[in-house]
N, C-alpha and C positions, 0 to 999 in steps of 0.2 A: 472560496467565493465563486459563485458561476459567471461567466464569462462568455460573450459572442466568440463561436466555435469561428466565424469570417474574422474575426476581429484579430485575433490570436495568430491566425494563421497570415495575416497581411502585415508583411513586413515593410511595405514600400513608405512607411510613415505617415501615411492618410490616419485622421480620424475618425472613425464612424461615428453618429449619433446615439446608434445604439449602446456604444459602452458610454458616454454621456448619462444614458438615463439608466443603465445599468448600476454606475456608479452613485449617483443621486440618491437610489434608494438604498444605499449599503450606508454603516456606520462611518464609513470614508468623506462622505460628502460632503463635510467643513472643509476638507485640505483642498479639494478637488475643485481645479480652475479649468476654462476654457482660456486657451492664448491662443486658440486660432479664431474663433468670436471678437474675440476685445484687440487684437491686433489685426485682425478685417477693419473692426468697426472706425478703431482709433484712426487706421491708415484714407479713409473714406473723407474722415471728416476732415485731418489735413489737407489732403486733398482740394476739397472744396472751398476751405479757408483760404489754401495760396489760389487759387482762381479768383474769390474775389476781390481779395487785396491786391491782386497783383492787376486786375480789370482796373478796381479804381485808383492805385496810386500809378499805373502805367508802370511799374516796374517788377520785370520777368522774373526777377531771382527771387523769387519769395520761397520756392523749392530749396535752391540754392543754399540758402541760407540753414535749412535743416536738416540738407544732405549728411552730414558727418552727425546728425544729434538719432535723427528717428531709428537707423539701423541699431545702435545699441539699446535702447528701449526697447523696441521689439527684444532684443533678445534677458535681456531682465524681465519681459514679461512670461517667461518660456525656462525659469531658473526654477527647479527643481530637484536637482542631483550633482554633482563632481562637476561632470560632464560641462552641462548650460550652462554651471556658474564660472565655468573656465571661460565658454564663450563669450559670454556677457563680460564678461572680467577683458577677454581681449578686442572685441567689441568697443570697450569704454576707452581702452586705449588709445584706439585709432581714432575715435569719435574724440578723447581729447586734443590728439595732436592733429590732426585735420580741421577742428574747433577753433583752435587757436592760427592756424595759417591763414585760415579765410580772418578773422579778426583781423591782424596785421596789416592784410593789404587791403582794409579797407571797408569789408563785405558787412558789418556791423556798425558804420560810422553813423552818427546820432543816436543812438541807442541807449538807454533806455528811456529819451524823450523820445524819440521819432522811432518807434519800436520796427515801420514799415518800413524804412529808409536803408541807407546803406549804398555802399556799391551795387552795381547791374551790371553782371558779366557784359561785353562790349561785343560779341559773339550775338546776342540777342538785339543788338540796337542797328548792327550791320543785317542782320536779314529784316527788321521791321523796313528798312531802305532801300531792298533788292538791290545791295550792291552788288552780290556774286549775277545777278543775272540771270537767265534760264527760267528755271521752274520758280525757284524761290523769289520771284517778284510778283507770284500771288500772293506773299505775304504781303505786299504792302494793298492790299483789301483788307481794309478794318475787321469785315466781318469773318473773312477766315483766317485773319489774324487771331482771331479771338475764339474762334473753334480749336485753331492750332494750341492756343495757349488753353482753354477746356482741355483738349484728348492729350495732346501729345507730354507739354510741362507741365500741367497741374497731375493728372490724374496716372497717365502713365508712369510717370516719374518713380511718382510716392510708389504703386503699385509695385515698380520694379525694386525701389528701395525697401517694402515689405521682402520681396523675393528674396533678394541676396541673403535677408538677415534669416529667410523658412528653413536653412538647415537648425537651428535651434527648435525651430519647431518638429521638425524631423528627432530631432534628441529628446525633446520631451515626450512625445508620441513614445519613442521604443523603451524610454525610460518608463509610462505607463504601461506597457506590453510585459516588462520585464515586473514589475508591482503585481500584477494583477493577471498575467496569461503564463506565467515561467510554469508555477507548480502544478497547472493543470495540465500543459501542453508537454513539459520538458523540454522547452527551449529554454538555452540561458544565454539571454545576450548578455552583453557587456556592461557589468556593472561599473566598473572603475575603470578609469583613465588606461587607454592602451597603447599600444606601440605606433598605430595610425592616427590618435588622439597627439601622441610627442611631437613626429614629425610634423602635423599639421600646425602643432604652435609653434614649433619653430623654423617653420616658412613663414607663417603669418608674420613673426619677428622680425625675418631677415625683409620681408617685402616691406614691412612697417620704416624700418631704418635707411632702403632704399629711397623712399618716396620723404621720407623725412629728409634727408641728407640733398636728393633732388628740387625740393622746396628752397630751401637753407640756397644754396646757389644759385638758383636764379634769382631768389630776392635779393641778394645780396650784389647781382649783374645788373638786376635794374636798375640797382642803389647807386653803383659805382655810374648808370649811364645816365639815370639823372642828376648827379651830382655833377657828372662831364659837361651836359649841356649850360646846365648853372655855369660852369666853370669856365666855359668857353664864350660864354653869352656876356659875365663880365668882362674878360679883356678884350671882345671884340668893340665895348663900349670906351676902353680907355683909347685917350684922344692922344694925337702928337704923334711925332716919328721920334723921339729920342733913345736912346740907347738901354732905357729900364721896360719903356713898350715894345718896342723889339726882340728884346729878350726875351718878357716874358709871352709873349704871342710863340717864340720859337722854341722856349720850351713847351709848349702847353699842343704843338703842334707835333713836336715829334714824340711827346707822348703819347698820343692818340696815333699815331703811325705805327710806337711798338707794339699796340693792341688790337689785333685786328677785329676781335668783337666788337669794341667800342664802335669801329667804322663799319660794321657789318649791320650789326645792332641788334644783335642777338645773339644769345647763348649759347657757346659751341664747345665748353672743356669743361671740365670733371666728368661727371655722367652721362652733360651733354656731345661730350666728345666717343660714346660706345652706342648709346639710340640719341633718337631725336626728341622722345617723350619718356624718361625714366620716370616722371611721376607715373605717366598714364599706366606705364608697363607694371609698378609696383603695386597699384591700385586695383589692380585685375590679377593678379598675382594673390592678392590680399583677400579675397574674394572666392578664388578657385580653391585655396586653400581651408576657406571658415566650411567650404561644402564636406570637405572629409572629412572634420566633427561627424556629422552624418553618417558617414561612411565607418567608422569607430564605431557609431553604437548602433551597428546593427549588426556588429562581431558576432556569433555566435559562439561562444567558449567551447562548449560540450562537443559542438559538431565541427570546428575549425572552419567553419564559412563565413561569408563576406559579401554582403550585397553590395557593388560598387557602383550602382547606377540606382534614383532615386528621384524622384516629384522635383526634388527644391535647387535637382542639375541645371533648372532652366534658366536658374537667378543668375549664377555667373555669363550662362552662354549670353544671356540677353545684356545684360553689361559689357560683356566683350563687344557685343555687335553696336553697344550704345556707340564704345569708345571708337570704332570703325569708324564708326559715322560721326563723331566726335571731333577725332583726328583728322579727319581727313577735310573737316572744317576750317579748323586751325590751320592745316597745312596751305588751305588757297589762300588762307586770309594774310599769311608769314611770305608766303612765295609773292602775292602781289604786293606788299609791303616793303619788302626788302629784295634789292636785286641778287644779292652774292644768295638765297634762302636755296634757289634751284641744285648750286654746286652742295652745297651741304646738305640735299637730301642724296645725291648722286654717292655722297662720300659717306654717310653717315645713314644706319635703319632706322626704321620707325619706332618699334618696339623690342625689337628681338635681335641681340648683339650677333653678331658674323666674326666669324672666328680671323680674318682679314684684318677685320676693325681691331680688332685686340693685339691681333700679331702687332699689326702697323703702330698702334698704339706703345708696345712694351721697344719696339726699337724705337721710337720718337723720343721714349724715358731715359733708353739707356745713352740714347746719343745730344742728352741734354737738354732735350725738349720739354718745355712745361704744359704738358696738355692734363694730367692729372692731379 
């Protein structure tokens, strides 16, 4: 079959239109899908939907809520070979278990009557306030409130959540190249799963397990510190000085003494005791890793080369920089919230463990310390 002599030879994973209508007209063109068309168009129209639901019910998470759904979709829409259906396959993984987290705490509450509703990250209700101050107290203008929420949440978002998920589209793209340009060019990229396709699912795995296990603990610190307040809020109701109030106000005091989270009031051992954001870090982790799918199949077998730089590098860089600016939100909102927050960014990283932190760490284990 004849084939765009450009098309063949562009390995960076773009798709021209021209092999679109090349293909149209060959016996092929029942099989033959755009998913870069239908996941532009689909990513558009979410888009627009969370702007206007989120304008009239005043609530910003509308993104939110389909952060862990649309990235796997896109890439089921981009399944065509080994390859995409591995990604899609772990894709769906992560879209289950990140599905499920946001549910738990909340993020889904009224649903399937109040389909809009739900939790609203607390993050977007402190800048509609300009509580940090500075700049971000032009948020509290209605009207660039509402551009912000237009560019920055509705539209950017979604756009960046097509991004991450373009290495599949990068797979399908070389997976066509490889159909349709191998025999005429003699290029053989990589038909089957290969040694950068292994490694990359099993970082995806271990980053998955991290961020899983990071969840798993802090729900579980919140749970213990709202059950404390509860707990504390009772006996401070019971009346009298006798000898069964006393006691138990003095146990219930020095157990909060042994626990210095509880009086801190934030989450500072297992994970949280190596960075300060293990989910964040896993999440981006998870992300850098779906990109060398990509970087797999554009293997060339025949010639032993490897294009390792690619269009769809930008999804991760631009989520790493999401989470910069992310983090580093969190961290004023944590540090003005809680006093002790300053000594544990001093003693603990952000995202990237210090080999300090671990030393210090494995002698705190051996000399009996429960920080793990």
């Amino acid at each position: 079959m004849s084939t765009s002599p450009d098309f063949c030879k562009d390995h960076g994973g773009f798709l021209l239109d021209e092999l679109i209508s090349k293909l149209s007209s060959s016996s092929e063109s029942a099989i033959i899908h755009n998913p870069y068309q239908s996941t532009f168009a689909t990513c558009n129209i979410i888009a627009i939907l969370c702007f206007l639901i989120s304008s009239f019910t005043g609530n910003f998470s509308q993104v939110d809520k389909l952060w862990s759904i649309v990235p796997a979709m896109y890439a089921w829409m981009c399944v065509t070979d080994a390859r995409t259906a591995l990604m899609a396959f772990l894709a769906t993984l992560w879209s289950v278990r990140l599905t499920y987290n946001f549910y738990r705490r909340g993020g889904y509450d009224g649903w399937p009557f109040n389909i809009f509703g739900g939790e609203e990250d607390y993050r977007w209700e402190i800048l509609r306030r300009g509580t940090l101050g500075g700049w971000w107290t032009l948020l509290t203008n209605k009207f660039i409130l509402s551009v912000f929420n237009l560019v920055f949440i509705s539209l950017y978002q979604n756009w960046l959540l097509l991004y991450i998920a373009s290495p599949s589209l990068v797979a399908w793209s070389m997976a066509m190249k490889r159909t349709h340009c191998d025999d005429d060019k003699g290029v053989e990229t990589s038909s089957s799963l290969n040694a950068i396709d292994r490694i990359a699912a099993l970082i995806f795995l271990f980053a998955l397990c991290i961020e899983s296990t990071a969840d798993n603990q802090q729900l579980r610190f919140q749970n213990r510190k709202r059950a404390n307040v509860v707990f504390m809020h009772s006996l401070h109701s019971v009346s009298g000085t006798g000898n069964f109030a006393s006691a138990m106000k003095s146990i219930a005091a020095k157990a909060t003494e042994n626990n210095k989270e509880l009086i801190d009031g934030f989450c500072q051992s297992g994970l949280f005791a190596i960075v300060r954001k293990p989910n964040y870090a896993a999440e981006q982790l998870i992300w850098i890793s779906y990109y060398f799918f990509s970087v797999g199949a554009t293997w060339q077998q025949n010639q032993g080369t490897v294009s390792w730089v690619n269009w769809s590098m930008g999804g991760f860089i631009l989520l790493c920089l999401l989470f910069q600016g992310s983090g580093w939100l969190t961290e004023e909102i944590s540090s003005s919230k809680y006093p002790t927050y300053r000594d544990y960014q001093r003693r603990v990283p952000l995202y990237m463990p210090k080999i300090t932190t671990l030393w210090n760490l494995r002698n705190d284990n051996e000399k009996g310390g429960k920080v793990l």
